[in-house]
LUMZA-114523 format. One record per residue (C-alpha): residue number from 1; x, y, z. Coordinates in nm, 2 decimals. Each point is the difference from the previous one (the first is absolute). Layout:
N
> NUM,X,Y,Z
...
This chain:
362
> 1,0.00,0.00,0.00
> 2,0.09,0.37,-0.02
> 3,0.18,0.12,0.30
> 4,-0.20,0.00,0.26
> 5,0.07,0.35,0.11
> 6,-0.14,0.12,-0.30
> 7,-0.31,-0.17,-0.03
> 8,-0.33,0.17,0.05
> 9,0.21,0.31,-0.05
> 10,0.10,-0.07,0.31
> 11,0.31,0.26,0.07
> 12,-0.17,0.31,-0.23
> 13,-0.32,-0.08,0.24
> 14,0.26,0.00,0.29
> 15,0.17,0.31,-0.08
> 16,-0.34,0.18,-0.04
> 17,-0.12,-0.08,0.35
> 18,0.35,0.10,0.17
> 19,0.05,0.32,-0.20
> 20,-0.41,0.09,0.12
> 21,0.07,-0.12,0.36
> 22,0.31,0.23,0.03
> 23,-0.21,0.32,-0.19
> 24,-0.25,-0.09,0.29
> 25,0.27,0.04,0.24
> 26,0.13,0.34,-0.16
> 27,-0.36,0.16,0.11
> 28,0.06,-0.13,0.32
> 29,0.40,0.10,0.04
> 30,-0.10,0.37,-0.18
> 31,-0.16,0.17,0.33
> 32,0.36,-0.16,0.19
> 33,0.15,0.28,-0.25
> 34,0.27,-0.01,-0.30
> 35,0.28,-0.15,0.20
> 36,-0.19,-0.33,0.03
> 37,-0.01,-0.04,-0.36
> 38,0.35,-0.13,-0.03
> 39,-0.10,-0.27,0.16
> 40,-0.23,-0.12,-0.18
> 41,0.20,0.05,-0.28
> 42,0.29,-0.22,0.12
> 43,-0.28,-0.29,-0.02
> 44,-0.13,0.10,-0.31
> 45,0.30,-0.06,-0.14
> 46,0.09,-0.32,0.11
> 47,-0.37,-0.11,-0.10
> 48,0.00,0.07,-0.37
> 49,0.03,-0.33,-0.21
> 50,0.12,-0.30,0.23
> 51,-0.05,-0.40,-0.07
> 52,-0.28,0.01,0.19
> 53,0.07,-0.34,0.16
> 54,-0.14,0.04,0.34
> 55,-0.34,0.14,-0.11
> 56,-0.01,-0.28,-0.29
> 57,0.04,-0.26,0.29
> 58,-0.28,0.11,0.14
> 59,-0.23,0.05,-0.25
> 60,0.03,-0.34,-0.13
> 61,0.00,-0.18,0.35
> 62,-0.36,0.19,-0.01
> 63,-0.06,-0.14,-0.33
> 64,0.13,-0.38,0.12
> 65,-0.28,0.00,0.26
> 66,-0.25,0.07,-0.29
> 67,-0.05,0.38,0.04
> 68,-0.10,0.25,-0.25
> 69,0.23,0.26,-0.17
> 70,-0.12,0.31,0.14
> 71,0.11,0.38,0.05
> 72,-0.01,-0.06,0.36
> 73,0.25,-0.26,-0.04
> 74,0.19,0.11,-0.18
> 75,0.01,0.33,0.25
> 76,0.11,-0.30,0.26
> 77,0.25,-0.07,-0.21
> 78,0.14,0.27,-0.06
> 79,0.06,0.03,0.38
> 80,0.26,-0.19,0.02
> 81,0.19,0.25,-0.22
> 82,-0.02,0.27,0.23
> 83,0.14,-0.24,0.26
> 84,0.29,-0.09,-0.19
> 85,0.06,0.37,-0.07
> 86,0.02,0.01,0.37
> 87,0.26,-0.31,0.08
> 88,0.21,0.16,-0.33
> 89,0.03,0.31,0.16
> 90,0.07,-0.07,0.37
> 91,0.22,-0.26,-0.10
> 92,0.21,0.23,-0.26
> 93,0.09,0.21,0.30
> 94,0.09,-0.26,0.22
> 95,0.23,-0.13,-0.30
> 96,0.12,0.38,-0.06
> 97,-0.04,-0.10,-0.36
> 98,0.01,0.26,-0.27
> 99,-0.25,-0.12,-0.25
> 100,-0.30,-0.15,-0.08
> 101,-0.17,-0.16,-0.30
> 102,0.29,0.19,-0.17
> 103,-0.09,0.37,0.15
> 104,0.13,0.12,0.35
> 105,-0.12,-0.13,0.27
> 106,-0.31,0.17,0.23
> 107,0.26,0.15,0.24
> 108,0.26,0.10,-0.26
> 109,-0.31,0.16,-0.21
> 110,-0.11,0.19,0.32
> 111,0.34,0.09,0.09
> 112,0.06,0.15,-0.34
> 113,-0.30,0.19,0.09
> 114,0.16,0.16,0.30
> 115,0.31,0.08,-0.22
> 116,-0.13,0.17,-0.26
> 117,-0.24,0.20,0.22
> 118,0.28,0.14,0.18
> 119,-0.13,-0.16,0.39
> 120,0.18,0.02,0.30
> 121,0.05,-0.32,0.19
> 122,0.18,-0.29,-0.12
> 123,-0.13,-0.14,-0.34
> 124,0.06,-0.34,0.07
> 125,-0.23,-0.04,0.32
> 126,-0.30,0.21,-0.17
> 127,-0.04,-0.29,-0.30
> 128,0.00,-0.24,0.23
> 129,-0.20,0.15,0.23
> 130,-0.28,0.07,-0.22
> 131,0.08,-0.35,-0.17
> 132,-0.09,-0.16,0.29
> 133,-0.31,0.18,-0.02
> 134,-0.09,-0.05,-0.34
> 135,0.02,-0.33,0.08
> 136,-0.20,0.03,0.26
> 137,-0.25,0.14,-0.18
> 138,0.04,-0.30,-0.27
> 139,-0.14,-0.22,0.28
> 140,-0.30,0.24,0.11
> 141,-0.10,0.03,-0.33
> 142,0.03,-0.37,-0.10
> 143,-0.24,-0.04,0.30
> 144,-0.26,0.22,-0.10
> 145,0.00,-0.15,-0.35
> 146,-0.05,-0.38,0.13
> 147,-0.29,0.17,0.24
> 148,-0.20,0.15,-0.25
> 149,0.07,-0.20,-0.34
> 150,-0.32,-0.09,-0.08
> 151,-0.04,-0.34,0.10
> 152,-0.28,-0.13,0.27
> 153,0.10,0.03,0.32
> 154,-0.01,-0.31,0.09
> 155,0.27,-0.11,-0.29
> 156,0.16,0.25,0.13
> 157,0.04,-0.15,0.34
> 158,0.13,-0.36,-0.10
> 159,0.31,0.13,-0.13
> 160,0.06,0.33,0.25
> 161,0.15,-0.27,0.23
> 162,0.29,-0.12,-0.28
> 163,0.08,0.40,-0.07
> 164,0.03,0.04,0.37
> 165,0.23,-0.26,0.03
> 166,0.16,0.13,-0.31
> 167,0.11,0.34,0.08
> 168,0.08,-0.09,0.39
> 169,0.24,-0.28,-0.14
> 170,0.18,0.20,-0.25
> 171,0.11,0.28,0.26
> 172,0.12,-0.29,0.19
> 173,0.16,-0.11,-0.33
> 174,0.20,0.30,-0.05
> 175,0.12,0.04,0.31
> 176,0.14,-0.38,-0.03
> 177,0.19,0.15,-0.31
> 178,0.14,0.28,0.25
> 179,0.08,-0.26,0.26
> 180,0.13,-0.25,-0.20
> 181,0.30,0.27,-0.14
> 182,0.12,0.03,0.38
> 183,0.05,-0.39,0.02
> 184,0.37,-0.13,-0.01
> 185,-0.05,-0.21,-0.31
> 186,0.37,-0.15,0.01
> 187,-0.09,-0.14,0.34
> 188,-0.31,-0.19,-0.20
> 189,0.01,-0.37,-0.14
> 190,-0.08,0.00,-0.42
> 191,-0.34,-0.16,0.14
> 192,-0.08,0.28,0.27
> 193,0.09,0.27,-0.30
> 194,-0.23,-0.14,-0.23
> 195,-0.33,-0.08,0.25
> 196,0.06,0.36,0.14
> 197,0.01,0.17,-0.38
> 198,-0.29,-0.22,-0.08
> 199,-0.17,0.09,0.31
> 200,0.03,0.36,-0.03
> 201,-0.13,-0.01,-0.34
> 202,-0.33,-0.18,0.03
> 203,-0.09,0.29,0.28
> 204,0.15,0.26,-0.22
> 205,-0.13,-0.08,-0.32
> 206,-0.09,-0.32,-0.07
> 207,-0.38,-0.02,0.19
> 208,-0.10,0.40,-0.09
> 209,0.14,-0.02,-0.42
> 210,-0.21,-0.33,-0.05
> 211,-0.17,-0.22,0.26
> 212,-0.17,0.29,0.20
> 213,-0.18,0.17,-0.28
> 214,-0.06,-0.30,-0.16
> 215,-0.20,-0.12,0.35
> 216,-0.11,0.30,0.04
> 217,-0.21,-0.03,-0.34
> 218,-0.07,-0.35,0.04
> 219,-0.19,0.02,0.35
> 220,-0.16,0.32,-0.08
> 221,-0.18,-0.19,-0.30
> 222,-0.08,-0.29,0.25
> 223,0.31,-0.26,-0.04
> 224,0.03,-0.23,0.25
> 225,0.10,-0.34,0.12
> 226,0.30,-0.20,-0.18
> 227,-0.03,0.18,-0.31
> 228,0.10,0.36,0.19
> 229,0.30,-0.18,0.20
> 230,0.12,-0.14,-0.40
> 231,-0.02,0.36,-0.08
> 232,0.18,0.09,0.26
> 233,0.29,-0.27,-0.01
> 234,0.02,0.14,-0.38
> 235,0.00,0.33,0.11
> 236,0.29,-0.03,0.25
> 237,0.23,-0.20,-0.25
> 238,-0.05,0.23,-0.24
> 239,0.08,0.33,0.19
> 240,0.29,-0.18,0.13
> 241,0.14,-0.06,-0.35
> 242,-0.12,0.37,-0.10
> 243,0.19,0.09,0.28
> 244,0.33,-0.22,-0.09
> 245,-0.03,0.10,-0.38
> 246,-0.03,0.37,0.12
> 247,0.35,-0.06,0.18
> 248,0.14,-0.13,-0.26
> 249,-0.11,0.28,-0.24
> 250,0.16,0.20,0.27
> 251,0.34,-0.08,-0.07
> 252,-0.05,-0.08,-0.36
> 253,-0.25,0.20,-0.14
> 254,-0.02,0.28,-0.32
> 255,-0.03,0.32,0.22
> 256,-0.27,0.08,-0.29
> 257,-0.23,-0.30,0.11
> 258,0.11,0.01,0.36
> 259,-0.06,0.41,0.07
> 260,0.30,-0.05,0.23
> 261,0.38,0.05,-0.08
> 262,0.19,-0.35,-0.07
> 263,0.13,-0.20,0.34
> 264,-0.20,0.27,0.17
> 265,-0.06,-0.29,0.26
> 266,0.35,-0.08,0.00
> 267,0.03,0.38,0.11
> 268,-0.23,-0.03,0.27
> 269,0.12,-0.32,0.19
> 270,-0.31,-0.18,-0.05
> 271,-0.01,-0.34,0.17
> 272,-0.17,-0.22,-0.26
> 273,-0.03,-0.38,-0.08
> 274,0.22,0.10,-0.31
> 275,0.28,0.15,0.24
> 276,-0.03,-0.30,0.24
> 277,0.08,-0.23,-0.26
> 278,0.27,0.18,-0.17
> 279,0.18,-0.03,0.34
> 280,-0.02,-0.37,0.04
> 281,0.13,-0.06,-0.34
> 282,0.28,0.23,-0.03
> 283,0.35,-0.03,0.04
> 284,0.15,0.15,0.37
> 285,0.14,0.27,-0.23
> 286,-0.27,0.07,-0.17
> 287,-0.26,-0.04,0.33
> 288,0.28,0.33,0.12
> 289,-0.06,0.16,-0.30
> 290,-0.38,-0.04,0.06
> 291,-0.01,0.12,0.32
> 292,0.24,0.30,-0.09
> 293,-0.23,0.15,-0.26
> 294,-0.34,-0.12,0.09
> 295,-0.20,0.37,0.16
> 296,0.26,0.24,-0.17
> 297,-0.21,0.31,-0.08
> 298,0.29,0.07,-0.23
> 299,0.05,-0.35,-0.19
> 300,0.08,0.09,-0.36
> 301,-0.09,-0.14,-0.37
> 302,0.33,-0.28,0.05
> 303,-0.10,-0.07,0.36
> 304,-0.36,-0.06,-0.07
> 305,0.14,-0.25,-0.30
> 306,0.23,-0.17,0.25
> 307,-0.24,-0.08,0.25
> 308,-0.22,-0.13,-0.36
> 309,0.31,-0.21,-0.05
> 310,-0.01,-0.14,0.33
> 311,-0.38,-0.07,0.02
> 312,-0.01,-0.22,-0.33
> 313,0.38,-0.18,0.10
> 314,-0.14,-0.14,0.33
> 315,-0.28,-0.14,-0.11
> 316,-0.21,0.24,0.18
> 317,-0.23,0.16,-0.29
> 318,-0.07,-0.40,-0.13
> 319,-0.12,-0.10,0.31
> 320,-0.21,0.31,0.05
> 321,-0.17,-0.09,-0.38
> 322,-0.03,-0.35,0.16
> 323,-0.17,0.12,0.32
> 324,-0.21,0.22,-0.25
> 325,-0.17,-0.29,-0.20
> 326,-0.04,-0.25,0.32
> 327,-0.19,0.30,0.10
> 328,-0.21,0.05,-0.33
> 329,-0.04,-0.31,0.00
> 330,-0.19,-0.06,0.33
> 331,-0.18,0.30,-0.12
> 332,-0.13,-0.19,-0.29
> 333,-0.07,-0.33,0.19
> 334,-0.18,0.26,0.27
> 335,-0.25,0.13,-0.26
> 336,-0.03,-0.34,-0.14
> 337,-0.18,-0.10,0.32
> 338,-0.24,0.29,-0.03
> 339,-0.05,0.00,-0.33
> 340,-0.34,-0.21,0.03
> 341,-0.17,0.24,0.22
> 342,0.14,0.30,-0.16
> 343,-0.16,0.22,-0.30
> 344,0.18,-0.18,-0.34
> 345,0.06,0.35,-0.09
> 346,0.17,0.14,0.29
> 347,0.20,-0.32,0.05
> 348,0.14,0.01,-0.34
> 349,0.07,0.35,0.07
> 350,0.20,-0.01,0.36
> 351,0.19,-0.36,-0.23
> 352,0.11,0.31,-0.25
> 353,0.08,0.23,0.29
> 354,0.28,-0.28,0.10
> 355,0.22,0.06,-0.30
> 356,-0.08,0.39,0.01
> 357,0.12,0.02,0.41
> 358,0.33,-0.18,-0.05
> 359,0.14,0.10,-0.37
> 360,0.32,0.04,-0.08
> 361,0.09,0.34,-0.10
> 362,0.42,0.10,0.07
């Protein structure tokens, strides 16, 4: 089938609904007075075009439990969009990193802002300051959007539970991230390395990119019993290799698909599956050479190729590809098992969204 993000116009309809939801939210910012705008043009920014994976998970774990396309659900959708907006932003400036989706980053864009204007006060505090509060206002709004989408109440209801869960688990998520960078991970076993990384992203991205939405969309339209927990088994896996493809994109990835600079998570130290086995196939030089370089603001073009070097001699990027399609596969074996209580439609659609999650794109 035709990529599932697409269908039913799905990501034009998607656009439509955040672009009116943040106009509604102008009215509401104008009486605050002009210097609130800025904020709200931070996440305006970050919010035109997108994949639109999160509010396509959603929309057809609606559609699996044999609901209706609809405005309103598609409003519920889009949701999730504003909440990603809000974990993109908060986590940027926890990161310090300089861009996003190929454009600065909230905090850089806002600290600009004070530049150019000529502001007293330190320039770096004022974007993130009032990135912190743009994301802030990411989550308010993404609230408001789930309360009054349009569908009954008492749809409404079966999945307010699952978003709960969602949004309270990814703070915890990120602050896992921040946690886990304090950790002494020489003093780890290969094992411990890769169950923590693994760990950290399930809470931090894994569960809210894939299997929270889609739950989300599935108990609102009335799933239940095993064919929600095969959902939600496909779900996890395929965040997790999401998750594991988006590290490995990280390192290897065209800055013009990525939005990011190249190695940029080589540059910030980040502790993933992909660094974890790197280090348990590398040679006691080259493990040196890894720790050396690995969170250097400063690491340069031949650095960044070095560490490349490094990754593919040990072994480390194949068994991250292999941990990939174990994953996709349990995802497929997963949705195999719901398949029979699922809407044909919508199954065949979340099989495409498999290949569309985890694809290969250096």
């Amino acid at each position: 089938m035709t990529n599932p993000l697409e269908a039913a116009d799905l990501r034009t309809r998607v656009q439509e609904c955040v672009d009116a939801e943040l106009d509604a939210q102008a009215g509401v910012l104008a009486e605050v007075g002009p210097d609130a705008a800025v904020l709200l043009d931070a996440v305006r920014r970050l919010l035109t075009g997108g994949k639109r994976l999160r509010a396509g998970f959603l929309y057809w774990g609606y559609r699996a439990a044999g609901g209706a396309d609809s405005p309103a659900l598609v409003r519920l959708a889009s949701a999730m969009e504003l909440f990603q907006a809000a974990a993109l932003i908060h986590d940027d400036v926890m990161d310090d990193s300089d861009t996003r989706r190929g454009m600065p980053a909230a905090h850089r864009a806002l600290a600009a802002h004070h530049g150019e204007r000529g502001l007293s006060g330190d320039a770096g505090r004022f974007g993130a300051a009032g990135a912190i509060l743009a994301g802030n206002l990411c989550l308010t709004w993404c609230d408001e959007m789930v309360a009054t989408c349009g569908l009954p109440a008492e749809e409404i209801a079966r999945g307010r539970g699952m978003f709960d869960t969602m949004r309270t688990q990814l703070m915890a998520g990120q602050f896992l991230d921040v946690a886990e960078a304090s950790v002494d991970w020489r003093a780890l076993s290969q094992q411990e390395r890769i169950e923590r990384a693994l760990h950290v992203i399930t809470y931090k991205s894994a569960k809210y990119s894939i299997e929270h939405p889609l739950l989300i969309g599935a108990r609102t339209g009335g799933l239940d019993g095993a064919a929600l927990t095969a959902l939600g088994d496909y779900g996890l896996a395929l965040g997790r290799a999401f998750q594991l493809r988006d590290d490995v994109l990280g390192v290897f990835g065209d800055p013009e698909v990525t939005g990011k600079p190249a190695g940029d998570d080589l540059r910030e130290g980040k502790r993933t599956v992909l660094v974890a086995h790197t280090l348990a196939g590398a040679s006691p030089e080259d493990q040196q050479t890894v720790w050396s370089l690995l969170g250097d603001p400063q690491l340069g073009a031949a650095d960044v190729e070095r560490l490349r070097a490094i990754v593919r001699d040990s072994g480390g990027l194949e068994a991250v590809e292999r941990h990939i399609d174990g994953l996709v596969a349990t995802a497929h074996e997963s949705l195999g098992r719901a398949r029979p209580s699922i809407d044909p439609e919508a199954a065949d659609a979340l099989e495409a969204l498999v290949g569309v999650s985890t694809a290969r794109a250096f």
